[in-house]
N, C-alpha and C positions, 0 to 999 in steps of 0.2 A: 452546108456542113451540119452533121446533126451533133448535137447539142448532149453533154452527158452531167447527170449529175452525181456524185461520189459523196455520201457520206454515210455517218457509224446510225447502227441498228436502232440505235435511240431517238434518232430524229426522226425516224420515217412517218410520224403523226405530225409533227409541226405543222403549221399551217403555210403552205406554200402548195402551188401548183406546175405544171408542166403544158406551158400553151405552146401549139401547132406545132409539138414534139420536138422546137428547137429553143427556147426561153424557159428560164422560171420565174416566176412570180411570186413577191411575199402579198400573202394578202392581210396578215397583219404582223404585229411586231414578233417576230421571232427568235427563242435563245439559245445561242450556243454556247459551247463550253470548250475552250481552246487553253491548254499549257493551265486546266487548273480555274481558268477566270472566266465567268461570264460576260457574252457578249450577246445584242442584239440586234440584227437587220430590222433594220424599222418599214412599216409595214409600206406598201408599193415600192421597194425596190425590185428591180426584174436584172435576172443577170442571165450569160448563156450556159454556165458552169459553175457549182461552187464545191470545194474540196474539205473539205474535213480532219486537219491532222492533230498529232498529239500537242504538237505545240506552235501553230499554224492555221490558218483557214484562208485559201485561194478562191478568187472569183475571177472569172471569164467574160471580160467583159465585150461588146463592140458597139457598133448604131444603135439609138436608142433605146439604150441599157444604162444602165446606174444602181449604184448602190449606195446607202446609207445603213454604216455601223457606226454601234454608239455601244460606251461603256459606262455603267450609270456608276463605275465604283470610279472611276475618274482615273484608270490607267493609263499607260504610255502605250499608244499604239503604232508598235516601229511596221514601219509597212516599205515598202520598195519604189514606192511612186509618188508621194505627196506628200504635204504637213496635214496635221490634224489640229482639230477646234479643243482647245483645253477649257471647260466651263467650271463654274462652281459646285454643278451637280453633276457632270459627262463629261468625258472625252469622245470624240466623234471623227470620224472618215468621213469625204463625201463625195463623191467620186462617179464620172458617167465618161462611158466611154467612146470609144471611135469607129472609123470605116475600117481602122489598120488591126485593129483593135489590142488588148491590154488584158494584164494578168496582174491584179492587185493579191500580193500577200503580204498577210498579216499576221505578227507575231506581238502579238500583246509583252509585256513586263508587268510584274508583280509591282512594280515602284508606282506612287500617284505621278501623273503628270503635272509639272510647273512651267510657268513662262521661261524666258530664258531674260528678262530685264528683271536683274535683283531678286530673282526667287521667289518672286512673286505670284499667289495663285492667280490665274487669268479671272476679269469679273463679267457675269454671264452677264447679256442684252437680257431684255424683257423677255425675248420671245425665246431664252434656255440657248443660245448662241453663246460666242465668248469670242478670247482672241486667239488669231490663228498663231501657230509658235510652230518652230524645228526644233521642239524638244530634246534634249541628248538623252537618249536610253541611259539609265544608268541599273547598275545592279551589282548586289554582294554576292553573286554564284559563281564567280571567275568566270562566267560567260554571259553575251551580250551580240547584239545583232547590228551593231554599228550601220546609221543609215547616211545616204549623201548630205544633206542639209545639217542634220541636230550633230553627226558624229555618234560618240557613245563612250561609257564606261564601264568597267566592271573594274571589281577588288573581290580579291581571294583571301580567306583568313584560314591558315593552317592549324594545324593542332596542336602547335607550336607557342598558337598566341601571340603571329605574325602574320602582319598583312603585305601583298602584294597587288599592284593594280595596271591598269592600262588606261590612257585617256586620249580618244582620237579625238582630234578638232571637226568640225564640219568642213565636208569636204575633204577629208582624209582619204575617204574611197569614194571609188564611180560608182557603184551600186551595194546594193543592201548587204554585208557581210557578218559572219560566223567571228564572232572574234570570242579566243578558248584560251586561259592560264592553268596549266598544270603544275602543281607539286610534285616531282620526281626525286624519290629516294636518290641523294646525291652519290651515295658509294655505286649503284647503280651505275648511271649515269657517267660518275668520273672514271671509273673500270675503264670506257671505252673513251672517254676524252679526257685524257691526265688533264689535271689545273697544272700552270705553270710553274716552273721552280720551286720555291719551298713558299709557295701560297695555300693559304687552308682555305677551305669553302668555310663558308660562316652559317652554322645550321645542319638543319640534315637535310635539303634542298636544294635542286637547282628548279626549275622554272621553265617549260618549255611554255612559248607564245606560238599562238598559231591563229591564222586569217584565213578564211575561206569563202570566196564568193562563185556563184552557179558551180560550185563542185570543183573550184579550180583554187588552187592555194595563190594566195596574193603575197608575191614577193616583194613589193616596195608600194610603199601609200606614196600619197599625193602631199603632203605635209607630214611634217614631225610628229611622231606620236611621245606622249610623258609616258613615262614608266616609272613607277616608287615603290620600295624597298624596305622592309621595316627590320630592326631584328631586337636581341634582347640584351642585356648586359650579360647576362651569362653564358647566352651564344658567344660574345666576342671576349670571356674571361680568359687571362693568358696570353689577347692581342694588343697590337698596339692598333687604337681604333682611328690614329689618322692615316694609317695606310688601307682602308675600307675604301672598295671601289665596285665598280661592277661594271663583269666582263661580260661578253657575250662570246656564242662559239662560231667558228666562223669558217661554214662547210670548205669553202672553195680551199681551204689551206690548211684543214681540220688543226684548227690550235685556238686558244682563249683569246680573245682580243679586249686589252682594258679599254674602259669610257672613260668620255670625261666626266666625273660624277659628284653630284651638289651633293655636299654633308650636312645634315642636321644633325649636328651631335645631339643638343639638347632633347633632343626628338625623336635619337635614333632613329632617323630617316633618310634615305639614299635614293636620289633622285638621277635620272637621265633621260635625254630623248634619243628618240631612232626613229630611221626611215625603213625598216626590217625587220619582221618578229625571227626569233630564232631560239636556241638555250640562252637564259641570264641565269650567273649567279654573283651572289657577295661574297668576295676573297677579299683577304688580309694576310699580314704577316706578324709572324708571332713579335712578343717584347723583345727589343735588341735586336731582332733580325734586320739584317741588310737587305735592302730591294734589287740589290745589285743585279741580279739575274735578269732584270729585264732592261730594255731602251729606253733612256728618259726621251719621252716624245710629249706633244700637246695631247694625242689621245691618253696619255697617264698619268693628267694632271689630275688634283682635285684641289672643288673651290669651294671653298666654308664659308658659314655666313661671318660678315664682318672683314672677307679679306677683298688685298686692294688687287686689281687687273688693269691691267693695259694692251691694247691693242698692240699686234706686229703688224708693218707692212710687207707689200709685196717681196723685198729685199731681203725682210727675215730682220730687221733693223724695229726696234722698240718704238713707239710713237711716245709722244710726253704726256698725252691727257691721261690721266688715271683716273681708277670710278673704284667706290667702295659696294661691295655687294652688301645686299641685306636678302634674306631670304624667311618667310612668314608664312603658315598658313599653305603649306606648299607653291607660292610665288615666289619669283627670284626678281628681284629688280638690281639697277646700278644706279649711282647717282654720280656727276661730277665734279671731279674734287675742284676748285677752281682757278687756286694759282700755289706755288709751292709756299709759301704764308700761312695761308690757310691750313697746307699739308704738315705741314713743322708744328700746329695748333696742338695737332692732338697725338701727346704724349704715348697711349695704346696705343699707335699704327707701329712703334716699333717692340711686335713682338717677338724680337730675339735679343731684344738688351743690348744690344751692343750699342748704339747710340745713334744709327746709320737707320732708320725707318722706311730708305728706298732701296732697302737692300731685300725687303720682305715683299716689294711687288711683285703679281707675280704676271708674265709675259704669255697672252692667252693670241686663241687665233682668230678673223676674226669670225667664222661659224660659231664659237664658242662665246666670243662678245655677242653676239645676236641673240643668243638663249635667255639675255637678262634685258626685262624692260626696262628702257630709263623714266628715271623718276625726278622728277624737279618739284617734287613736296617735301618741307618741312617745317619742322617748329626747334626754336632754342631751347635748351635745358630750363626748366622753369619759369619758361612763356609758355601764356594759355595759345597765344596767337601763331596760326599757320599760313606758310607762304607760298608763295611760286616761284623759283627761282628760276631767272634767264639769262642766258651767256651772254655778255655785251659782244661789241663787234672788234674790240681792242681785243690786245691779251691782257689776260689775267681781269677782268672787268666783270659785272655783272647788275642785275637789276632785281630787287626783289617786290613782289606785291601781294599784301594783304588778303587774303580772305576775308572779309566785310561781310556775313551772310549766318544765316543761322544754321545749325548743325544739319538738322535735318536738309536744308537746301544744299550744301556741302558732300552729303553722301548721296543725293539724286545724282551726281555729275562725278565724282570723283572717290578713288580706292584709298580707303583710310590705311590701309595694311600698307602704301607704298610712302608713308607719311617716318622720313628718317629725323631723330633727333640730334639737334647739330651743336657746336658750343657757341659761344658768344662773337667769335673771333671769324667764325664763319657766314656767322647770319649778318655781322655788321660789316662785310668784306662786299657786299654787294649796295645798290644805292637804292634808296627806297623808291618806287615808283604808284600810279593809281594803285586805289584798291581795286579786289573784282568782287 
């Protein structure tokens, strides 16, 4: 098969060659210039094909052929086939190909590349090596090239002076995909898809999400994707901000459909996951309005941080274990309460005054229990000392044990953010056990 090489006018002095009119050859380090950022083939790579795009550079590869690119600025190099070497001075591809052969492309990010243990920058070997990482692309352009392994990010910041984001886990897709957040003028927009009842959009925005892989639009990931939502206080002046949610639209029956959606008041932040990009946006109802217009369902709940859940079973019948949310840092965790003692301790669980604090739990599904990690960290109100807490095999029982260790050994192994402060009545409800 002969062999073609594609690239812009600027290269054609670089030092590469074309041996027996079907390979090329670097015969030494070579630079390109891909989406803006330099990159180099480092010298004796031999490939059968390499492309050239604006924000892209493709190689051809098959039997003894390889390629070695490196980024001496230490970028993300999202590519569709492998991990890459994160160093202190490079990031790097390294890659040789087959009998079947293989199509390496590569989409560099503006972001430096990090390991993926604690953020940490990778530490080069002697010999300009490092360690190999599935880094998550991430990026502030509302777009992002989400790969198999790392996953990926982007956030959007409007002109508004609000941000919106998407966060695929690894493994979210099967191959390298296009992942796009648009701003769409919401009068726009809601012309052809009325919001619901007397719901106001929050903003002058709705949000189209969109996923594209080999030119094909990806209708459902492979895991949950987070979505988060910001807005202003003067966006929601005039509302009542615990009825903030956010809907998505929902082709197959063209009508809004509300999420279940974590609030961060303090934060103005509105959080949810999906299996689906599609339109999102934030609705609420003004002061005094009635929600009436719509079904109370579990999709039109929302859970704030500090409120209590409980599981339903299959029956639709409440289960008794209750868990208090906490949510930080955009993490949601739950913790369990432990026996109704403990529950009656704390005076705040009943907030609606009336003196009945199980009146305020609220009855989740359990898809929606699964969205919040559990957490069995915590420390008492004015102990320096934090614990683990473990469910005995009685009811209402438990075991608590020590951290013995120094801080720094403490945040090697474990998330300080999911560390809930408890009263007195709670931490001593459990029996002391070793330390760890």
């Amino acid at each position: 098969m002969k062999k073609i090489l594609t690239i812009c006018l600027s290269l054609l002095l670089l030092p590469f060659s074309v041996l027996a009119a079907d390979e090329l050859t670097f015969d030494a380090d070579t630079t390109i210039t891909v989406n803006g950022i330099d990159l180099t083939v480092i010298s004796g790579s031999i490939v059968d094909q390499m492309v050239v795009n604006d924000s892209s550079v493709v190689f051809s590869l098959s039997t003894n052929s390889g390629v070695v690119l490196r980024s001496t600025g230490r970028k993300i190099l999202n590519n569709n086939l492998t991990d890459y070497i994160c160093g202190d001075s490079y990031s790097q591809i390294s890659l040789s190909g087959n009998s079947l052969g293989s199509s390496l492309s590569v989409s560099p990010s503006s972001e430096v590349c990090y390991t993926t243990s604690g953020g940490a920058l990778a530490t080069a070997s002697s010999g300009g090596g490092g360690t190999a990482v599935s880094s998550k692309p991430t990026t502030t352009t509302g777009q992002v090239t989400a790969t198999v392994s790392g996953g990926g990010k982007t956030t959007l910041t409007t002109n508004e002076g609000t941000n919106v984001s998407a966060d695929l886990p690894a493994n979210a897709v099967s191959a390298s995909t296009a992942v796009k957040i648009e701003a769409m003028d919401n009068l726009t927009v809601i012309d052809s898809r009325p919001a619901p009842g007397i719901r106001n959009v929050v903003g002058g925005f709705v949000y189209n999400y969109t996923a594209t892989a080999n030119d094909q639009i990806i209708s459902n990931f492979n895991k949950d994707v987070t979505l988060n939502f910001t807005y202003t206080d003067d966006q929601i002046s005039g509302l009542d901000e615990s009825t903030l949610k956010i809907y998505y639209w929902k082709e197959s029956t063209s009508q809004w459909m509300a999420m279940v959606t974590t609030v961060d008041a303090e934060n103005n932040t509105l959080t949810v996951v999906t299996d689906h990009f599609t339109y999102f946006a934030i609705m609420g109802l003004s002061e005094g309005a009635a929600g009436g217009e719509e079904t109370a369902g579990q999709g039109d709940l929302i859970i704030f941080d500090g409120d209590l859940i409980r599981n339903l079973n299959a029956d639709g019948m409440a289960q008794f274990d209750i868990y208090i949310v906490k949510m930080i840092n955009g993490k949601s965790f739950k913790r369990l309460i432990l026996s109704p003692h403990v529950f009656e301790s704390y005076e705040h669980f009943d907030k609606n005054g009336n003196g009945n604090p199980w009146d305020d739990v609220k009855n989740v599904s359990a898809s929606t229990m699964n969205q919040y990690t559990i957490s069995d960290l915590v420390r008492a109100a004015n102990d320096a000392k934090v614990y683990r807490l473990l469910a005995g095999e009685g009811a209402d029982t438990g075991l608590k044990q020590w951290f013995n260790m120094t801080a720094e050994q403490f945040l090697a192994s474990y998330d300080a953010d999911s560390i809930y402060e408890i009263n007195a009545v709670d931490r001593d409800a459990y029996v002391l056990g070793a330390d760890i």
